[in-house]
VEXROKOL-735979 format. One record per atom (N, C-alpha, C): x, z negated, y. Coordinates in steps of 0.2 Angstrom, whole numbers, padded with zeros to 4 digits, always signed. Each point is the difference from the previous one (the first is absolute). Layout:
REM residues N
XZY;...
//
This chain:
REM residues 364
-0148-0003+0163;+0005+0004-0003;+0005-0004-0005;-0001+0003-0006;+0005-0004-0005;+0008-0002+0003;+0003-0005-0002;+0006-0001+0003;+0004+0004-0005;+0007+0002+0005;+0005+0003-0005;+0005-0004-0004;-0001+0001-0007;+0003-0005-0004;+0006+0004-0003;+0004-0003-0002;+0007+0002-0004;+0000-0001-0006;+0000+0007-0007;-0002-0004-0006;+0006-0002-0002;-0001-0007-0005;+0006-0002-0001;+0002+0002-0008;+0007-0001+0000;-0001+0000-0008;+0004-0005-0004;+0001+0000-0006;+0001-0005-0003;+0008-0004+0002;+0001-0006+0002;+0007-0001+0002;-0001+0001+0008;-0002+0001+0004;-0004-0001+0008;-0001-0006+0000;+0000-0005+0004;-0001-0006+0003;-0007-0002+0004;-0004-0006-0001;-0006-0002+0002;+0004-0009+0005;-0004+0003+0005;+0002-0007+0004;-0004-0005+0001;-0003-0004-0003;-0006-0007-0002;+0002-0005+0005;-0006+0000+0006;+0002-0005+0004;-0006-0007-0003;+0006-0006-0001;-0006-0006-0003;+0004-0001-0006;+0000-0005-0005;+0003+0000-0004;-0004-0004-0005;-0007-0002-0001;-0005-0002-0003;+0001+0004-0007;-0007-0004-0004;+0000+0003-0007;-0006+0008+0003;+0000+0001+0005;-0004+0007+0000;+0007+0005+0001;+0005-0002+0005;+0006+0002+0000;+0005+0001-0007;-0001-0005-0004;+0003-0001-0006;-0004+0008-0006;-0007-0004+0001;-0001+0009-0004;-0002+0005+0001;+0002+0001+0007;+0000+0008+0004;+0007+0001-0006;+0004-0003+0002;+0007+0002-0001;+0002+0000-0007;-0004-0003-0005;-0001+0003-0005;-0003+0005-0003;-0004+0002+0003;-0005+0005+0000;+0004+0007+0001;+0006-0002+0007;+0002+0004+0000;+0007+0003-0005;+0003-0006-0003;+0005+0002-0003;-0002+0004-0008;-0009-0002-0001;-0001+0005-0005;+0000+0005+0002;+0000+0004+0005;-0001+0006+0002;+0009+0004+0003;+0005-0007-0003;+0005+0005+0002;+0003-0001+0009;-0004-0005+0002;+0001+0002+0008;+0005-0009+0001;+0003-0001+0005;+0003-0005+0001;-0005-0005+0005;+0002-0004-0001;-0004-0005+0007;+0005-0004+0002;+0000-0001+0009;+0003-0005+0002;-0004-0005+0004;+0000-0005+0001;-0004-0006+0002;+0002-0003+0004;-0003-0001+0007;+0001-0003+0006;-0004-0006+0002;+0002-0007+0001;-0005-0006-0002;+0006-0004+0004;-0004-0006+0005;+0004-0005+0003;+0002-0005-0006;-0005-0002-0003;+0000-0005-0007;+0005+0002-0005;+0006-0004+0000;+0006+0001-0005;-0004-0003-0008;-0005-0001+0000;-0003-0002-0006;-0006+0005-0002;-0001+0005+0002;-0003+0007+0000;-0001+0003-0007;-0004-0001-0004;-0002+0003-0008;+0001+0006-0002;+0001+0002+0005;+0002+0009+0000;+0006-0001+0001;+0001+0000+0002;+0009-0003+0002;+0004+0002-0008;-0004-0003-0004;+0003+0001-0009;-0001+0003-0002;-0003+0006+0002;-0001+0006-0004;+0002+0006+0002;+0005+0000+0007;+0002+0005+0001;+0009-0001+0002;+0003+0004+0001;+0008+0001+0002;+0002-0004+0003;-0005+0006+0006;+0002-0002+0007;-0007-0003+0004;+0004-0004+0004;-0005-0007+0003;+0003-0001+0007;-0005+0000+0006;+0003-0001+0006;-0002-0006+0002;+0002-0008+0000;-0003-0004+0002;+0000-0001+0010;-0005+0001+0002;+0003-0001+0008;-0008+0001+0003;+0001-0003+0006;-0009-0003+0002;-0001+0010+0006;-0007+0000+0000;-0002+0004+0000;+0000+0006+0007;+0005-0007+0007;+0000+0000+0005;+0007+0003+0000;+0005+0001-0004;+0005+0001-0001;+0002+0009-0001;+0003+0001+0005;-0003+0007+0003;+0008+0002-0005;+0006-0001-0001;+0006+0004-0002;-0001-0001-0007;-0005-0006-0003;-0002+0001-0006;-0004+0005-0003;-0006+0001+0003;-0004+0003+0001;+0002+0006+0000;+0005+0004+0005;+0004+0007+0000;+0004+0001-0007;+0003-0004-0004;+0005+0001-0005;-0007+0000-0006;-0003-0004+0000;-0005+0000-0004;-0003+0007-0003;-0001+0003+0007;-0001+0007+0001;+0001+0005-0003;+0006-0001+0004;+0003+0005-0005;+0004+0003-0005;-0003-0007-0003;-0002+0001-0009;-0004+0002-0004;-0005+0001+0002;-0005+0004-0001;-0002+0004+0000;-0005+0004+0000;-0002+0004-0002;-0006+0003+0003;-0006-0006+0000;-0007+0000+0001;-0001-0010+0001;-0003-0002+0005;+0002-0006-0001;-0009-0004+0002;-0002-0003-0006;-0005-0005-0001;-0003-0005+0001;-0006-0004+0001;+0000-0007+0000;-0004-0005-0006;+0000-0005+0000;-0003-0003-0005;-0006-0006+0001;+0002+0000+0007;-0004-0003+0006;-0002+0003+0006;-0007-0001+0003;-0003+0003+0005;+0001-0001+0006;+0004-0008+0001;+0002-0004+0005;+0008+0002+0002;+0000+0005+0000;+0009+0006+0003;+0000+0000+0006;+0003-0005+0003;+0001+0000+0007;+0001+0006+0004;-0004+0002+0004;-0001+0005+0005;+0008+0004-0001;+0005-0004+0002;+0006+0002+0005;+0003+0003-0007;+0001-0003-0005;+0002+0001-0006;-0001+0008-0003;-0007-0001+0002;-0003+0007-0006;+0005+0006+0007;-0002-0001+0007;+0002+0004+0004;+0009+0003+0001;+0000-0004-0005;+0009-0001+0001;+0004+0004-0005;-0007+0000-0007;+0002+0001-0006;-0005+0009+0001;+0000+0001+0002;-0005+0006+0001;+0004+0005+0005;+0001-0002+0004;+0005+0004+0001;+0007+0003+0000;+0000-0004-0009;+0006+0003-0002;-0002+0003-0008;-0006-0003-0002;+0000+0003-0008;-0010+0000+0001;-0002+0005-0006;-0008-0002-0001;-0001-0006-0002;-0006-0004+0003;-0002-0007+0000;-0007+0002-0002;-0002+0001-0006;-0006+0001-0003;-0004-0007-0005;-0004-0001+0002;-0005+0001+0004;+0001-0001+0006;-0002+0007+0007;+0001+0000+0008;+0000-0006+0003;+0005+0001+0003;+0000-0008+0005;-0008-0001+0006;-0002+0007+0001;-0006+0003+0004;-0007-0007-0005;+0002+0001-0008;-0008-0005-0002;+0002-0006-0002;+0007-0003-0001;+0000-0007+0005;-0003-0002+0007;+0000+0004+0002;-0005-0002+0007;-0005-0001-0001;-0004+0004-0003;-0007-0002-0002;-0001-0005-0005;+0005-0001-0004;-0003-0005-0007;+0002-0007+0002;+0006-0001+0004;+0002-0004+0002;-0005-0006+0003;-0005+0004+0005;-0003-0003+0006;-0008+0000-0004;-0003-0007-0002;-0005+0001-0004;-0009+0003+0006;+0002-0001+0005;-0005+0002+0007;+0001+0008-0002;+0008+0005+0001;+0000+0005+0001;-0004+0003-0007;+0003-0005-0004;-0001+0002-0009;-0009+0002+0000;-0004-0005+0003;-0006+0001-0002;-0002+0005+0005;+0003+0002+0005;-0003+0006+0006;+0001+0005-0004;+0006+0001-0003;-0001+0007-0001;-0003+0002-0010;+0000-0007-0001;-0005+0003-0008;-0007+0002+0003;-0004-0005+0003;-0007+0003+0004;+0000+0004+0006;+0007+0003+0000;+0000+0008+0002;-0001+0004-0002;+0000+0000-0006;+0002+0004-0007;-0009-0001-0003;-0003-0004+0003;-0009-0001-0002;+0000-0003-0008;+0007-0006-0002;-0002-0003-0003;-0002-0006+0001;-0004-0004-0004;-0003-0005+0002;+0009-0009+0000;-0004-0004+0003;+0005-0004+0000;-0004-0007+0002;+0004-0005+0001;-0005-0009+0003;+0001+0002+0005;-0006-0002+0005;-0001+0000+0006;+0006-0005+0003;+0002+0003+0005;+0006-0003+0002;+0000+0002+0008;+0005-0005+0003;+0000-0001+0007;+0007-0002+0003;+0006+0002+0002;+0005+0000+0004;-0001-0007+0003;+0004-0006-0001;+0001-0007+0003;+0006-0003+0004;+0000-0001+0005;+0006-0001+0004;+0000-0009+0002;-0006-0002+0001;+0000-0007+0001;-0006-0002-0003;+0000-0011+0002;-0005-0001-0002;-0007+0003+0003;-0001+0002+0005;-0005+0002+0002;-0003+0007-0004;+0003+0003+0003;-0001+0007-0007;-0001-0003-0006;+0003-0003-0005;-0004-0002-0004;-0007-0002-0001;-0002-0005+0005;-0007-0003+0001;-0004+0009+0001;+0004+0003+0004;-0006+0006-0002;-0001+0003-0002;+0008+0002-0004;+0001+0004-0006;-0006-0004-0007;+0001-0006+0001;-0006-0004-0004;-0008+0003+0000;-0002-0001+0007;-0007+0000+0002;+0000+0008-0002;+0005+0002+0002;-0002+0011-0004;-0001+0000-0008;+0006-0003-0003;-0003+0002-0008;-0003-0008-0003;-0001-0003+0005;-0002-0005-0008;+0006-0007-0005;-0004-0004-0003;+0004-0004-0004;-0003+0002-0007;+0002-0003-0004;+0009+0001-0004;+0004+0005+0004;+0007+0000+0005;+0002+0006+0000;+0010-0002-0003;+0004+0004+0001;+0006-0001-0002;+0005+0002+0005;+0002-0003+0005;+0005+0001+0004;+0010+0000-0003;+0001+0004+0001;+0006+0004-0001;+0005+0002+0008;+0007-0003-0002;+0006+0005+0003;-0002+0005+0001;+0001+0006+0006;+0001+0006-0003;+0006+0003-0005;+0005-0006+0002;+0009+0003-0002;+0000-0005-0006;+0003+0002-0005;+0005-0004-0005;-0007-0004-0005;+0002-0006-0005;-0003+0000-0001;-0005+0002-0008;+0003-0004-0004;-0004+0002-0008;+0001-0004-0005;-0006+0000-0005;-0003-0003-0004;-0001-0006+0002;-0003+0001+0006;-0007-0006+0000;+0007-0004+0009;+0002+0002+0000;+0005+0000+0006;-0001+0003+0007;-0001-0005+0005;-0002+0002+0006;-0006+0003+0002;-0005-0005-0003;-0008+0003+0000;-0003-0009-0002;-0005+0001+0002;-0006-0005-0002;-0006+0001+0001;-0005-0003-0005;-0006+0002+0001;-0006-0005+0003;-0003+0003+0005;-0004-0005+0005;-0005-0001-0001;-0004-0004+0000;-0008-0003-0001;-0002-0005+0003;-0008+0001+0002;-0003-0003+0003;+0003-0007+0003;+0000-0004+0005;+0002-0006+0003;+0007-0003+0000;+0005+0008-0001;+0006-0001+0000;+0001+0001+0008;+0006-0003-0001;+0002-0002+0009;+0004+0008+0003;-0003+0004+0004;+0005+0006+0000;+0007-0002+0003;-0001-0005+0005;+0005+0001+0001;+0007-0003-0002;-0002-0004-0004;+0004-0003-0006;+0004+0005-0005;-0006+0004-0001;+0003+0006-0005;+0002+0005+0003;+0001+0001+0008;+0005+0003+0002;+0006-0002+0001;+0000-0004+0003;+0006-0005-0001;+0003+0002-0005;-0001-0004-0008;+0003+0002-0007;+0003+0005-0001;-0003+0004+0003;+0001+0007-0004;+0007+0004+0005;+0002-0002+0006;+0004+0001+0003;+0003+0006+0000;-0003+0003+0005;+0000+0007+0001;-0001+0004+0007;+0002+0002+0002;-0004+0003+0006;-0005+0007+0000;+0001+0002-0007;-0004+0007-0002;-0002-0001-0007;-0007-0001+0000;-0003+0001-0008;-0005+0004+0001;-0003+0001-0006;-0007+0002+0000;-0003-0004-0005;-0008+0000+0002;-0006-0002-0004;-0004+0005-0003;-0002-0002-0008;-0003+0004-0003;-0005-0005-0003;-0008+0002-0002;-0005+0002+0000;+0002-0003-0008;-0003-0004-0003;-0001-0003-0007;-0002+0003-0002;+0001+0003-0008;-0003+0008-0003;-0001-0003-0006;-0008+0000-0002;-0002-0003-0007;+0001+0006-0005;+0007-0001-0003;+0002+0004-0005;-0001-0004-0007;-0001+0005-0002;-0002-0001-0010;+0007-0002-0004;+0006+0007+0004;+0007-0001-0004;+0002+0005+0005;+0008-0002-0001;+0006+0003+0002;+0004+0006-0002;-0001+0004+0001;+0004+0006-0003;+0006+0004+0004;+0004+0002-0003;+0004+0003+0004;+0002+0009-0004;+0002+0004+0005;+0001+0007-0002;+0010+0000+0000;+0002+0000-0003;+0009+0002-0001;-0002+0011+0001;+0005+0001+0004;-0002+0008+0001;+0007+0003+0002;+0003+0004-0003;+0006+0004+0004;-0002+0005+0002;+0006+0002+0006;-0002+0007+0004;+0004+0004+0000;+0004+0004-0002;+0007+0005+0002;-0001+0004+0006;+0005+0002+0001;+0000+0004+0009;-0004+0006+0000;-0002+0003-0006;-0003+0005+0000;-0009-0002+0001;-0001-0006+0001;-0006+0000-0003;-0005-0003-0003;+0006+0001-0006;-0004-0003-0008;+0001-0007+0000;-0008-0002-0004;+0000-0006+0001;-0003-0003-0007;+0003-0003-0004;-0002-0005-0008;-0003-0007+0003;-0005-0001-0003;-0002-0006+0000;-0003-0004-0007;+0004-0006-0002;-0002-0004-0005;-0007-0002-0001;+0000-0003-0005;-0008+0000-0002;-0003-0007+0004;-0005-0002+0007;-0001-0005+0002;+0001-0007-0003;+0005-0004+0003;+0002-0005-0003;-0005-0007+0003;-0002-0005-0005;-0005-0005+0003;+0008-0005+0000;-0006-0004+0005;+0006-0007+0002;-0001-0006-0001;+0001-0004-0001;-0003-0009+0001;+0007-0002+0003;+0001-0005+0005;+0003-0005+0003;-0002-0007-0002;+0007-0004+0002;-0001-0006-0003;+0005-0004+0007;-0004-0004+0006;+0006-0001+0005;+0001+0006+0003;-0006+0003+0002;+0004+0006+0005;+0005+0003-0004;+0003+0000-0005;+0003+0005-0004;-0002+0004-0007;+0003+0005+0000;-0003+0005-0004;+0004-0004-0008;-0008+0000-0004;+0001-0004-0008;+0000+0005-0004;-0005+0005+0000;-0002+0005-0004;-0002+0006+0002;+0003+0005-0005;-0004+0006+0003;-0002+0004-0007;-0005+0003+0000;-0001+0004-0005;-0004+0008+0000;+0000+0002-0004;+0003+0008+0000;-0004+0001-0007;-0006+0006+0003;-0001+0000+0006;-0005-0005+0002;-0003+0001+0005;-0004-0005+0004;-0008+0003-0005;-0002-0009+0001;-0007+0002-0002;-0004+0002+0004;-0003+0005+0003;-0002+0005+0005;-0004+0005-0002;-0007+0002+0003;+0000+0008-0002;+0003+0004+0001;+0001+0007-0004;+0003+0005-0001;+0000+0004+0009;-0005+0001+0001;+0000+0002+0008;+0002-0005+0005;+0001-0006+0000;+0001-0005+0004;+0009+0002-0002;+0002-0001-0005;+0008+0001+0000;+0002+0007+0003;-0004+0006-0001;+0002+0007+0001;+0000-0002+0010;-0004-0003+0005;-0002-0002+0003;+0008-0001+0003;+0000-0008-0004;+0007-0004+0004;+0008+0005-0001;+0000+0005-0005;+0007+0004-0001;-0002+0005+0008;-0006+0001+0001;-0001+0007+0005;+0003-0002+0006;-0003-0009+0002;+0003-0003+0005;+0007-0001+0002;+0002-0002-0008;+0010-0001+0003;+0001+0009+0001;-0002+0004-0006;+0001+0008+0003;+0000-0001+0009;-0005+0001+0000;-0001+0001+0010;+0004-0001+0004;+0002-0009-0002;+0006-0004+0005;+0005+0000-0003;+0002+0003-0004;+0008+0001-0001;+0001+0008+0003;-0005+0005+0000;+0001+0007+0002;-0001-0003+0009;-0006-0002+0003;+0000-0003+0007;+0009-0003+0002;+0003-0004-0004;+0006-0002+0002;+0005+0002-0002;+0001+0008-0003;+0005+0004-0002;+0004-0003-0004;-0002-0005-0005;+0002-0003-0002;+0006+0003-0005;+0005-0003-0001;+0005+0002-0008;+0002-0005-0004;-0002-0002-0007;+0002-0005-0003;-0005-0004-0002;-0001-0004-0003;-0004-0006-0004;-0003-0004+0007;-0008-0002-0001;-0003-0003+0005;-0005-0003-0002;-0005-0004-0001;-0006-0004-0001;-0003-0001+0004;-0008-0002-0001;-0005+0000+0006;-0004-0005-0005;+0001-0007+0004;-0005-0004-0003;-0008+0001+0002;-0001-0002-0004;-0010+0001+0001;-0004-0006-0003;-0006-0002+0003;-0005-0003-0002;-0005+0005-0002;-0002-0004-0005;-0007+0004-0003;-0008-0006+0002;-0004+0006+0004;-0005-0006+0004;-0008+0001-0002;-0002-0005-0006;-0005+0003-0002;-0006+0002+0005;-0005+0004+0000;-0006+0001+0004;-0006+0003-0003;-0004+0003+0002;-0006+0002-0005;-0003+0005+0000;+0006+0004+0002;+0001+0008-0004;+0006+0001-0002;+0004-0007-0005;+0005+0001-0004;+0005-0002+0005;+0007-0002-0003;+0006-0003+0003;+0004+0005+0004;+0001-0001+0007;+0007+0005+0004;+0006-0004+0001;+0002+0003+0002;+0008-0002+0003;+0001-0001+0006;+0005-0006+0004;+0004-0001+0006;+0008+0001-0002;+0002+0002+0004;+0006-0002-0001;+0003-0006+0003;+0005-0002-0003;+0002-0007+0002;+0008+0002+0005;+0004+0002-0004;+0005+0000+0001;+0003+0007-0002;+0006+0004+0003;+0006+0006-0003;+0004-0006+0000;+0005+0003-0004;+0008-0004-0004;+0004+0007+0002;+0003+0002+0002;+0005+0004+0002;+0008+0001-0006;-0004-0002-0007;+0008-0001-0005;-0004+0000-0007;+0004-0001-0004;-0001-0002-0006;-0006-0006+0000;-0004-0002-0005;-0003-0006+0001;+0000-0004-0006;-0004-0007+0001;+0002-0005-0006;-0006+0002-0004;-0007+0003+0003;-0004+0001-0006;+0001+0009-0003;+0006+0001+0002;+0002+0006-0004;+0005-0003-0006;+0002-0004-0001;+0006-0003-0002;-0003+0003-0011;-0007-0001+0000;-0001+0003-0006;+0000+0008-0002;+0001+0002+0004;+0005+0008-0002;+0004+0001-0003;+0006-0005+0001;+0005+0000-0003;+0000+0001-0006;-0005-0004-0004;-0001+0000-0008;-0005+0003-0003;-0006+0001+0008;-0008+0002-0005;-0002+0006+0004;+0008+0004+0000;-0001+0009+0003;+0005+0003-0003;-0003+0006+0001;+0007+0005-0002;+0006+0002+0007;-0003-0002+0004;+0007+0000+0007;-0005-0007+0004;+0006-0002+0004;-0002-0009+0001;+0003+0003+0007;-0005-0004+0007;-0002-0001+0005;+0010+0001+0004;+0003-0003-0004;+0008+0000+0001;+0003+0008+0000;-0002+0002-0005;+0002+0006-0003;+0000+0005+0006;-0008+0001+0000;-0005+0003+0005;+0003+0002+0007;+0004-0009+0004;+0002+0000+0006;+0006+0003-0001;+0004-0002-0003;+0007+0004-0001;+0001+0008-0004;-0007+0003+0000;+0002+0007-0003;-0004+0002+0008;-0005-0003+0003;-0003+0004+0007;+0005-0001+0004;+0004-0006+0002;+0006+0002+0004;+0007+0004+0000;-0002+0000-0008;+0007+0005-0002;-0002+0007+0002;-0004+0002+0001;-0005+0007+0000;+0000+0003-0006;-0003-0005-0004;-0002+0004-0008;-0005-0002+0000;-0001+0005-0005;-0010+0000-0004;-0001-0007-0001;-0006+0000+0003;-0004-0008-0002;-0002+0003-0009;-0001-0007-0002;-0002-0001-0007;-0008+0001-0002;-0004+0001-0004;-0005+0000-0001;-0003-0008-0004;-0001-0004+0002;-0002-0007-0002;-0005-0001-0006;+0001-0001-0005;-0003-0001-0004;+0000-0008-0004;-0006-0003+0001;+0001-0006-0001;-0003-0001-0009;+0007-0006-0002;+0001+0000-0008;-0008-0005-0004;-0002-0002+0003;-0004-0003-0001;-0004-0008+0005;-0005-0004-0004;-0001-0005+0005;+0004-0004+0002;+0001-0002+0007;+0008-0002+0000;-0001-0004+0005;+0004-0007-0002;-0001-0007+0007;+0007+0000-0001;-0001-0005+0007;+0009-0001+0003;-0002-0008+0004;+0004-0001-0003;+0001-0010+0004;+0006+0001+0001;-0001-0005+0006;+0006-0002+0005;+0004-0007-0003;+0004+0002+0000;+0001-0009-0002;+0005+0000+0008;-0003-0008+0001;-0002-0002+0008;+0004-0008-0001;+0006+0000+0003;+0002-0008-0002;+0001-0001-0006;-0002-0008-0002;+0003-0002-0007;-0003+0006-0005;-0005+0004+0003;-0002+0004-0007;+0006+0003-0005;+0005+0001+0004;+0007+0004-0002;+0004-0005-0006;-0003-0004-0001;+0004-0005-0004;-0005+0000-0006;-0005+0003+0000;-0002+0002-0006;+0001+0007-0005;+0003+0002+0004;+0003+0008-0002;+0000+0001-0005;+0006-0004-0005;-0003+0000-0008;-0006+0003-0004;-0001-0005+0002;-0008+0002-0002;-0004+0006-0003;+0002+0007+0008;-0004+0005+0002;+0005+0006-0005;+0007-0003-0003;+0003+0005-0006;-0001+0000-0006;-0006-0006-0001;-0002+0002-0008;-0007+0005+0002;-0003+0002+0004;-0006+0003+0002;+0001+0005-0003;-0004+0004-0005;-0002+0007-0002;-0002+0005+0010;+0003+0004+0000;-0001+0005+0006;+0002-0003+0004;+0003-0005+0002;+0002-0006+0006;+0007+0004+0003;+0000+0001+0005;+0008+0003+0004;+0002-0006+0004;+0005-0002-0001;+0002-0007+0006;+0005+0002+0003;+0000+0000+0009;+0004+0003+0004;+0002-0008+0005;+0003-0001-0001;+0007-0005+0003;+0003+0003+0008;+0000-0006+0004;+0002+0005+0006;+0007-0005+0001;+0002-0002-0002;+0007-0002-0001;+0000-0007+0008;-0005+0000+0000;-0001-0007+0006;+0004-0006+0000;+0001-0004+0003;+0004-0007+0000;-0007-0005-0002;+0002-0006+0003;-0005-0004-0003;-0008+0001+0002;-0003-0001-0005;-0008+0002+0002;-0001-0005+0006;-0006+0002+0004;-0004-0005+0006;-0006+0003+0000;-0004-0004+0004;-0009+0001-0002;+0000+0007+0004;-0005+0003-0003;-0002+0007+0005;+0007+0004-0003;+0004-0001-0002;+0007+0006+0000;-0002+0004-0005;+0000+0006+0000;-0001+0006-0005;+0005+0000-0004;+0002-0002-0007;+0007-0001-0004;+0001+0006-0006;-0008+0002+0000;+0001+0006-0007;-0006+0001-0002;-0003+0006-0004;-0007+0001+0000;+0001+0004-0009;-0007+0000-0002;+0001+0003-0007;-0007+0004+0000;+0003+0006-0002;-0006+0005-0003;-0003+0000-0007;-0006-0002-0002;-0004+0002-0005;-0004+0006+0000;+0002+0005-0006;-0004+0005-0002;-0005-0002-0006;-0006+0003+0000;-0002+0000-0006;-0005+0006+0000;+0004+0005-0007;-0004+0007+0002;-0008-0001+0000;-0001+0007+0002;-0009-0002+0000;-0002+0005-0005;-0006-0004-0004;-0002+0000-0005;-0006+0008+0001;
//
């Protein structure tokens, strides 16, 4: 049953919990369309924090915060999947909390996450529920080495996960990993990375971008480009699957489903890897190389307006700039097609996300 939405209009308030550069351009996204945004973030150095009015700086656990916050809004948002249980419950009971606090349970929990996509009879890495070192010795002996053990909770780009191979010591790498709940997956000899960006509206309707390819660099996303090098029936394929799991999860708003592409010899299938429950980093080339952008998408499905028809402008890559890369920014303004997006970050540090730049180049 589609949830009941309230349409907003222009001058209605959006409540952005997180205050990140994903937070940053929802909320610009959203003031192209007329709508306000307020932003809820413990971090008083929060990026979004700059691009809107109103800002509620207070941790997450902060229940009279939380209430006032409320009831400024309108329809209230996240920008991260990691929404504290108590939080989303707290905030739901007073305003729509879209995306459902109901598929944070599922997306949150990487065990539950893979139960219910091969509920759904897609395919995924073989995977096994671990709770000690012992379970993993068998969780082992079940799928195999190369495998990759992961947290179920929390956790990303390349965080809270390691990859295990032959005449490593398990119980060492239980230890490390410091957990009481993870899972183990299955090494998946994949060719490339691709991901599907797809919005959903309450009614249903669902757009999905044209399959984006990935390369990492460090567990972190380097590159993405658009679309992917892929057959035509293999992307038709990957948009059907985020279809599926966004309609299976009643989904509203901007969602991604990362995928491996796995060669074999009656041509390449897909696993899925990963749902992202938000806006994502390899949709970040929408912004320049569509005619509505991934940000756009999630803030007209929670408003309860028409989703957009995605039209992409041409061949189109997007680099992260990761660390000192921000310090070459320059650079990327003399670029013919180059878009450079700035997240207004304090000092760079390795791994830290500071700003990313879209290249278009029509196609011939």
């Amino acid at each position: 049953m589609a949830p009941a939405i309230n349409v907003l209009k222009p001058g209605d308030t959006i409540g952005i919990l997180g205050g990140g550069q994903l937070g940053r351009m929802l909320a610009l996204a959203a003031a192209r369309l007329g709508l306000k945004c307020q932003v809820f973030s413990p971090d008083p150095d929060s990026p979004a924090f700059d691009v809107v009015q109103n800002a509620t700086c207070a941790e997450y656990a902060d229940v009279e915060a939380l209430e006032l916050f409320a009831n400024d809004c309108d329809v209230i948002t996240y920008e991260f999947e990691n929404v504290p249980a108590a939080t989303a419950l707290i905030l739901d009971a007073r305003r729509p909390v879209l995306p459902a606090q109901s598929i944070l349970q599922t997306t949150q929990d990487r065990l539950v996450e893979k139960d219910f996509v091969t509920g759904l009879g897609i395919a995924t890495a073989g995977y096994a529920g671990v709770s000690s070192a012992g379970e993993l010795r068998d969780a082992v002996k079940k799928l195999g080495l190369p495998a990759v053990i992961k947290t179920r909770r929390f956790g990303y780009d390349g965080k809270g996960q390691a990859m295990i191979r032959e005449g490593d010591d398990l119980d060492q790498v239980w230890d490390d990993l410091g957990t009481k709940e993870a899972i183990l997956e299955a090494f998946v000899p994949f060719e490339r990375e691709v991901s599907v960006i797809a919005a959903r509206s309450a009614d249903g309707n669902v757009e999905s971008f044209d399959v984006t390819e990935n390369e990492h660099r460090d567990h972190i996303l380097k590159f993405s480009y658009a679309p992917a090098r892929i057959p035509d029936a293999l992307a038709a394929k990957a948009r059907e699957i985020a279809e599926k799991i966004g309609t299976a999860l009643g989904y509203v708003g901007t969602f991604a489903v990362e995928l491996f592409v796995v060669p074999g010899k009656d041509g390449p299938t897909l696993v899925v890897n990963e749902i992202a429950p938000r806006v994502h980093n390899s949709g970040h080339w929408t912004l320049d190389g569509a005619s509505v952008s991934q940000f756009e998408q999630h803030i007209r499905a929670i408003a309860g307006w028409p989703l957009g028809k995605p039209v992409r402008h041409g061949q189109v890559t997007m680099t992260n700039l990761i660390g000192d890369d921000i310090l070459d920014y320059p650079k990327w303004l003399t670029v013919p097609g180059a878009t450079v997006h700035l997240y207004g970050k304090g000092s760079p540090r390795p791994g830290r996300k500071m700003g990313h730049v879209v290249e278009v180049k029509p196609q011939v």
